[in-house]
N, C-alpha and C positions, 0 to 999 in steps of 0.2 A: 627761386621764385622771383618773377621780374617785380619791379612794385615802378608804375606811373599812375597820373592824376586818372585813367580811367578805373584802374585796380582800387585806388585811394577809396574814390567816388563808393565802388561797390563794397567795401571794407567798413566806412560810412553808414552808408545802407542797415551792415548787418548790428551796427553800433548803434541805431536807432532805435533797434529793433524794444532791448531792455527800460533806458527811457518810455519807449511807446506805453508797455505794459505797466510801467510802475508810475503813469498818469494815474490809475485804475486804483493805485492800491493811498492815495493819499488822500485823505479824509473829506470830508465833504464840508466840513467848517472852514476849512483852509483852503480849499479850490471846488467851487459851485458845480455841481454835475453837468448846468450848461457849457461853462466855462472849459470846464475841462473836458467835455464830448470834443466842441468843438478847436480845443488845442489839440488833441488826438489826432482828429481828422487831420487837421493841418499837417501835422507830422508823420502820419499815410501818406499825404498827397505830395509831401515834400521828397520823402523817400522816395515813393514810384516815380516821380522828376526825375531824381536823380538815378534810377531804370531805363529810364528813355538817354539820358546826358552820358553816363559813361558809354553806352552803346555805340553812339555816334560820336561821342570822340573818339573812342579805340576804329575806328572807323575813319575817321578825318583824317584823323594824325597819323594812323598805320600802327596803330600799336595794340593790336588783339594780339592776344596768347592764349595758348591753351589753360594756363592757369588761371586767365579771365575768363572764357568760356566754361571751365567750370564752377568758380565761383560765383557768377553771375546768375545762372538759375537757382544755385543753391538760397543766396541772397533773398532772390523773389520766394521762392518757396518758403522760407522763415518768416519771409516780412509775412504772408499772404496766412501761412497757416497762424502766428500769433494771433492778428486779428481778427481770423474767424474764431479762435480761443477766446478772445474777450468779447467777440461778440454772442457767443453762445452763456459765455455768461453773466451778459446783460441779459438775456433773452429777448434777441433781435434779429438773431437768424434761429433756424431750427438747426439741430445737430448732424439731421440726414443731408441737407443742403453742406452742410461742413467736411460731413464723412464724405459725400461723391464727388466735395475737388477736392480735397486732400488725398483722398483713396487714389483719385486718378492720378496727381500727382508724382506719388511714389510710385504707384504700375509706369506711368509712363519712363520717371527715371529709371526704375530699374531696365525695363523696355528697350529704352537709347542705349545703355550700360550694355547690354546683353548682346545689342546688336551691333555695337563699337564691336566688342570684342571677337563676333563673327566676318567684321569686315563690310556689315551693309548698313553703315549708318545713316547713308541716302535714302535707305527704306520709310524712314522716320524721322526725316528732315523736318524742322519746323514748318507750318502748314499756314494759310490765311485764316482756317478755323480756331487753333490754338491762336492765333494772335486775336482773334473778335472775344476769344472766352476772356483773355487776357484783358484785354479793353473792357467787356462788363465786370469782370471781376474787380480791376482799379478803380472805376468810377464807382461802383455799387458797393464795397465797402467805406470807403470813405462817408457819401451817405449814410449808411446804418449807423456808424460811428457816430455823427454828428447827431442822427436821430432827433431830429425836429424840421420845423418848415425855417425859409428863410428866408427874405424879398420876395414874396408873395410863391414860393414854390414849394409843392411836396416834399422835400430833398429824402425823407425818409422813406415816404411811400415810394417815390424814386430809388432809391434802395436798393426796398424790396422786390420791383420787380424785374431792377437787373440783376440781382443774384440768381435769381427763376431764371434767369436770360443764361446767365454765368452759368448754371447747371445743369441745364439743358445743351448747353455751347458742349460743358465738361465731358460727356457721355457722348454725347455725338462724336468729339473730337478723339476719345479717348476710344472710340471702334475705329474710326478711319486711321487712328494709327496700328490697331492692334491686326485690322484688317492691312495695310500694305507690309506688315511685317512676316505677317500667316506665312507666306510660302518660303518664307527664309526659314523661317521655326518648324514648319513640318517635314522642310528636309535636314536638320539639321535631331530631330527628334528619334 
């Protein structure tokens, strides 16, 4: 298993992830629910930084591996589902908005999984759509995290209607992969 600063980076990441959640479980006398929304968020948005940072350093520096490109969504996909875990139970997002990207999620890994292994991983190469779901999904949770206004802006109401963005993004994205994969899968059926 190689290990350099973009592996670290993402190893980081999934180390967040427990921290993130057990902001949630430390009492409200000892850290303010505003307070602590918004150290949450902070440490969403710090994480999803550091999504964008190892990427492009294993990239600068020449040091992608396959054991980064697996870890790497795995990572996102932990950070993305906890959150939407605590946000379901703050009751901030609804559970079906949580179910249809998580849902796609897993379809889609299995998806890429399935079509590594038949040789057309091209088929369901990363797309511009999965990266816009990508992009509402990090800004829009962070928001519902924070869940209040801040220097004169909605940041909650903001939020909420990029997760609507995000799951809407989700489903679209999550046919046009299933859709260029179809004709590997029905011959292969």
């Amino acid at each position: 298993m190689p290990f350099n600063l973009p592996i670290a980076l993402t190893w980081f990441r999934i180390g967040t992830i427990p921290f993130f959640v057990a902001l949630f479980y430390v009492p409200e006398a000892m850290l303010p629910i505003p307070l602590r929304d918004g150290i949450a968020a902070w440490v969403f948005i710090f994480a999803a930084l550091t999504d964008w940072l190892d990427g492009w350093l294993a990239r600068r520096w020449n040091q992608t591996s396959a054991f980064g490109a697996f870890l790497d969504p795995v990572a996102d996909k932990l950070m993305v589902t906890a959150a939407l875990l605590v946000l379901i139970n703050l009751d901030r997002v609804g559970s079906l908005i949580a179910l249809v990207i998580i849902g796609r999620e897993i379809t889609i890994s299995a998806l890429r999984e399935w079509m590594a292994q038949l040789g057309a991983s091209a088929n369901v190469a990363v797309h511009w759509l999965g990266k816009f779901k990508t992009a509402a999904q990090m800004i829009a949770i962070p928001c519902l995290i924070f869940g209040q206004s801040a220097w004169g802006l909605p940041i909650y109401l903001i939020g909420q209607i990029l997760i609507i963005v995000a799951a809407i993004l989700t489903v679209w994205s999550m046919f046009y992969y299933l859709r260029r994969a179809w004709p590997v899968i029905a011959s292969k059926t």
